[in-house]
N, C-alpha and C positions, 0 to 999 in steps of 0.2 A: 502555595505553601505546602512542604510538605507533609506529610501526615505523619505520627511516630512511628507505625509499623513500617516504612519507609524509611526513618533516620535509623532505626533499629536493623533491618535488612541490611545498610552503609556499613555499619558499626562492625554488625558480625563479619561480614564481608572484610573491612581492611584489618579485620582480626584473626582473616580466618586461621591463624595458624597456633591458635593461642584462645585458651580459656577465658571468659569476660564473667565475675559475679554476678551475681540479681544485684547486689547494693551498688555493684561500680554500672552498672547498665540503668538501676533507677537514678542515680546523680545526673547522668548523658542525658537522657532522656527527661530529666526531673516528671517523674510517676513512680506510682509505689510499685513496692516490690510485686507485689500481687497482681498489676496491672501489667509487668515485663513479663510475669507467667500465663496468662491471659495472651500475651501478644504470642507468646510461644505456641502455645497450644494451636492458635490459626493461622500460626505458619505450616505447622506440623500439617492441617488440613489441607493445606495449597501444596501439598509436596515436596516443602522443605525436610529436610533430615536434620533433626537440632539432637544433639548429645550434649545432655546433663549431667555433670558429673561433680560429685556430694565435694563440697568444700572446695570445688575447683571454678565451676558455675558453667558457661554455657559457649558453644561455638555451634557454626555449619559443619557438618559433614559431608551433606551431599545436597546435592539443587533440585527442581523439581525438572521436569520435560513438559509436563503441559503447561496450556495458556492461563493463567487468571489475572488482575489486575495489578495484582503485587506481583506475578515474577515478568511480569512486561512493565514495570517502573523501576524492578532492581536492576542497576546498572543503563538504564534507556540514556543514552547522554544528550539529552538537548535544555532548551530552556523555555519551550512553550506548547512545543506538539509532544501529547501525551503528557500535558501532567494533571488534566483530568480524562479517566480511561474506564470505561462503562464496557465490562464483559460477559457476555451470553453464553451459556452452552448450546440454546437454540433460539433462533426469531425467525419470523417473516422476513423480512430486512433491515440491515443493519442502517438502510438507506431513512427507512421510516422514521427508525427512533431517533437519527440524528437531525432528523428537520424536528421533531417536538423538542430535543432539548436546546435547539436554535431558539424555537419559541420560548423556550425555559427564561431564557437569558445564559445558557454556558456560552463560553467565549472560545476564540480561535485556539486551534489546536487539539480540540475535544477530540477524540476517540471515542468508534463502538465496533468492539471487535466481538465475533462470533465464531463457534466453533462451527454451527452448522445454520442454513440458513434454508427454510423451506420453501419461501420465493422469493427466493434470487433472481434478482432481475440487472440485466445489460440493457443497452442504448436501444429505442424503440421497444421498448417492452420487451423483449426478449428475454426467456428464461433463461435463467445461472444455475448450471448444477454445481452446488457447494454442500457436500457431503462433510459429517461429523468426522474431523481431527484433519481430513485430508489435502486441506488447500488453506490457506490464506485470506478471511473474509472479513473485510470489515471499511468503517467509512470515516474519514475527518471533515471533519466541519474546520471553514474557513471563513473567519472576517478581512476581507482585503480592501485597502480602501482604495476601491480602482474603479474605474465605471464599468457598463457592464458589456461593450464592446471589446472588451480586454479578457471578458472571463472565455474564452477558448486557448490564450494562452494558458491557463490554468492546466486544463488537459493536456494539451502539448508538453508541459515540464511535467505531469507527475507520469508521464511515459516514458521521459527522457529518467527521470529519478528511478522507475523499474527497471529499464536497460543498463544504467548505470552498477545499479546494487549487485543486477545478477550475473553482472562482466566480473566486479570486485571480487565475486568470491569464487570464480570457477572458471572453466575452460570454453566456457558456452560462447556462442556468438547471438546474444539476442538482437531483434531488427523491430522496430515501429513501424507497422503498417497504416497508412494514416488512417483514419485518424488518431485513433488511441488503442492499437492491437497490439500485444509483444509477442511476438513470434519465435521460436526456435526452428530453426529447420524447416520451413513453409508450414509449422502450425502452432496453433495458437496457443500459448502457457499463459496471457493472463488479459484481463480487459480492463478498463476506466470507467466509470459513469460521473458525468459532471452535471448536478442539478442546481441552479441558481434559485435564490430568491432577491428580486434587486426593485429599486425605483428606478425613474427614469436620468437621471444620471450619477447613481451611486449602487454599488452592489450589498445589499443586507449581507447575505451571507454564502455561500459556495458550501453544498456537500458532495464530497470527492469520495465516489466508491471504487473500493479497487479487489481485486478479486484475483487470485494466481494457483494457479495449481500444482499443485507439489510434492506431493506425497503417493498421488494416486498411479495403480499400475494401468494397460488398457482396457482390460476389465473392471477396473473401477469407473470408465467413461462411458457415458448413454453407446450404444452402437451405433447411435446414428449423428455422433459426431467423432466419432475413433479416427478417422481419415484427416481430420482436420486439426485436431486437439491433440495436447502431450500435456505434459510434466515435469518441473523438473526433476524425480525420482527417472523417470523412462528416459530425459537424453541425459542426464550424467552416471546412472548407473547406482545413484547414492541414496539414502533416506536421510531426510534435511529437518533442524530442527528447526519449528515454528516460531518457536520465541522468541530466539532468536534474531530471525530473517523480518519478522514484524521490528522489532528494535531498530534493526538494518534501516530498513526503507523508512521508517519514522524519522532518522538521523537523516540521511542521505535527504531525506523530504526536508527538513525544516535547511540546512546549509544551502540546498538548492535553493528552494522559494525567498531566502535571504537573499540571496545574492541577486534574484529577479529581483525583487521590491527595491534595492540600491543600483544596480546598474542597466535594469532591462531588460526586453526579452532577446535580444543580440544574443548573448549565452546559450541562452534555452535554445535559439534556430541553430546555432550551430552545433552542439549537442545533438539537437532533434536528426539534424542532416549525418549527422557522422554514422547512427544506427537505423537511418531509414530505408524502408524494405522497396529497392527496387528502383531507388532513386538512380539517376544515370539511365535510365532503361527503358525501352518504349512495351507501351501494355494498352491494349484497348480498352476505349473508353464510349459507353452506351448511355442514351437516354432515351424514353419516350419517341422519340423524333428519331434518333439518327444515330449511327456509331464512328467511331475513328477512330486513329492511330492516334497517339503522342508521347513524347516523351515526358517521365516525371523530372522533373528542375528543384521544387522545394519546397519552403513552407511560406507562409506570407505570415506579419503578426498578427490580422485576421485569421488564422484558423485554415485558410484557402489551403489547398496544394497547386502547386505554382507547376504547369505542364508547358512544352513547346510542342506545336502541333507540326506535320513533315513538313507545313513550307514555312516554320522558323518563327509562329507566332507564336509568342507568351501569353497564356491564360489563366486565369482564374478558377478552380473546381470547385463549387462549394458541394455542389450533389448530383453527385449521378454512379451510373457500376459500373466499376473497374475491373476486367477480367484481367486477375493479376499474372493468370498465366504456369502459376506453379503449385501443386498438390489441389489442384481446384478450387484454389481460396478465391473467391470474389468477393467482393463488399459492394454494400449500398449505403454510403454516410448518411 
């Protein structure tokens, strides 16, 4: 359900070209007038620009640019992800707080977005550098009723959903490195963390971290990942609004995962394959034991990457290092 300072955000919005009283805004809203002045007042604190004017009553003037929970629900257009939205300007992880309010009882679609996050952490524990206002940080929580052999397709689409959104609005060529890297240019702009909580054949719940970097120049990046990592401010030349681009992929997330939950992951593989890094391509592949040639082929609905080795057999990867061969990007899934 919505909240009023939320119907109220709408209102001004499809008005904006035109004065709204306190009495015609307390009727909308049915709340007293004092309580429509009260709502103003904390819009004013999030950034908005409200001009009051005596006997005329009240419109936007100007919007805000940073994150808080109201200007990531004005206009967010979906019908379940994000419309409860829990915003930080700092945490540990945003990964944390979304598993307690699992526990809580909030439901699918929860949001915990942060401006800065002081351990950040990627797949195998690996540290996230997520700097205040610079990137993109935050996690949803997911109830899907699927089992929990199914939850790597989960990853697979919200990398297909980050390649998607940052095709929409620009000239980039993003590519999926499997398993859940997006890459521009052979380096890395943003990563996935997929943590389950499930039974043995039901998934409780999925929280899906996603992390992008965007704003930062290469002196905003540790020095000892510069060679590997970008933004998109450094390949398009541009400064990106936040807000925004959360809103984006919120939308572009919920359309997508609809259309998995109704037709399958057939969509999401072929998606995945259209922006995969390398596919078509032969790249050495090492473990423990032994290394070899193969080529990469695709994805499986397992999670695997689907390889053919030089004499023509089809294989299954689940883990091992792929020297992919370009800008020194290897992985180890």
């Amino acid at each position: 359900m919505e909240s009023t300072r939320q119907r109220l955000i709408k209102i001004l919005e499809s008005n904006r070209d035109s004065y709204l009283s306190g009495q015609e805004l307390s009727n909308q809203l049915n709340v007293s007038r004092t309580a429509v002045w009260k709502h103003m007042k904390e819009l004013g604190k999030d950034g908005y620009e409200i001009e009051a004017a005596p006997r005329k009553g009240y419109r936007i003037v100007a919007y805000p640019d940073k994150v808080t929970k109201n200007t990531l629900q004005w206009g967010l257009n979906t019908s379940r992800v994000g419309r409860d939205i829990f915003h930080y300007e700092q945490v540990s992880s945003t990964q944390d707080i979304a598993h307690q309010l699992a526990k809580e009882g909030y439901g699918h679609g929860t949001v915990v977005v942060a401006d800065e996050q002081v351990k950040g952490k990627g797949r195998m524990s690996r540290a996230w550098h997520s700097k205040r206002n610079e990137g993109i940080w935050f996690s949803l929580l997911l109830k899907p009723e699927l089992p929990p052999v199914q939850a790597p397709q989960i990853t697979l689409l919200a990398a297909v959903v980050l390649a998607e959104a940052i095709s929409s609005i620009s000239d980039l060529s993003p590519q999926i490195k499997w398993p859940n890297d997006i890459l521009i240019n052979h380096k890395k702009i943003a990563g996935i963390l997929t943590e389950m909580q499930a039974e043995q054949d039901q998934i409780q719940y999925i929280v899906l971290g996603i992390g992008i970097n965007v704003n930062q120049d290469q002196s905003s990046l540790p020095e000892d990942i510069r060679h590997k990592a970008t933004s998109l401010r450094q390949e398009s030349g541009k400064t990106w609004e936040i807000n925004w681009l959360i809103q984006l992929i919120l939308e572009t997330f919920e359309n997508t995962y609809e259309q998995f939950i109704q037709e399958g992951f057939l969509p999401v593989k072929n998606k995945w394959e259209k922006y995969g890094y390398r596919l078509g391509q032969e790249v050495t592949i090492s473990t423990m034991r032994k290394a070899w040639q193969a080529t990469l082929v695709g994805i499986e609905a397992d999670g695997a990457l689907l390889t053919r080795t030089e004499e023509g057999i089809q294989e299954k990867l689940y883990s091992a290092e792929i020297h992919w061969g370009e800008g020194g990007y290897n992985a180890n899934p």
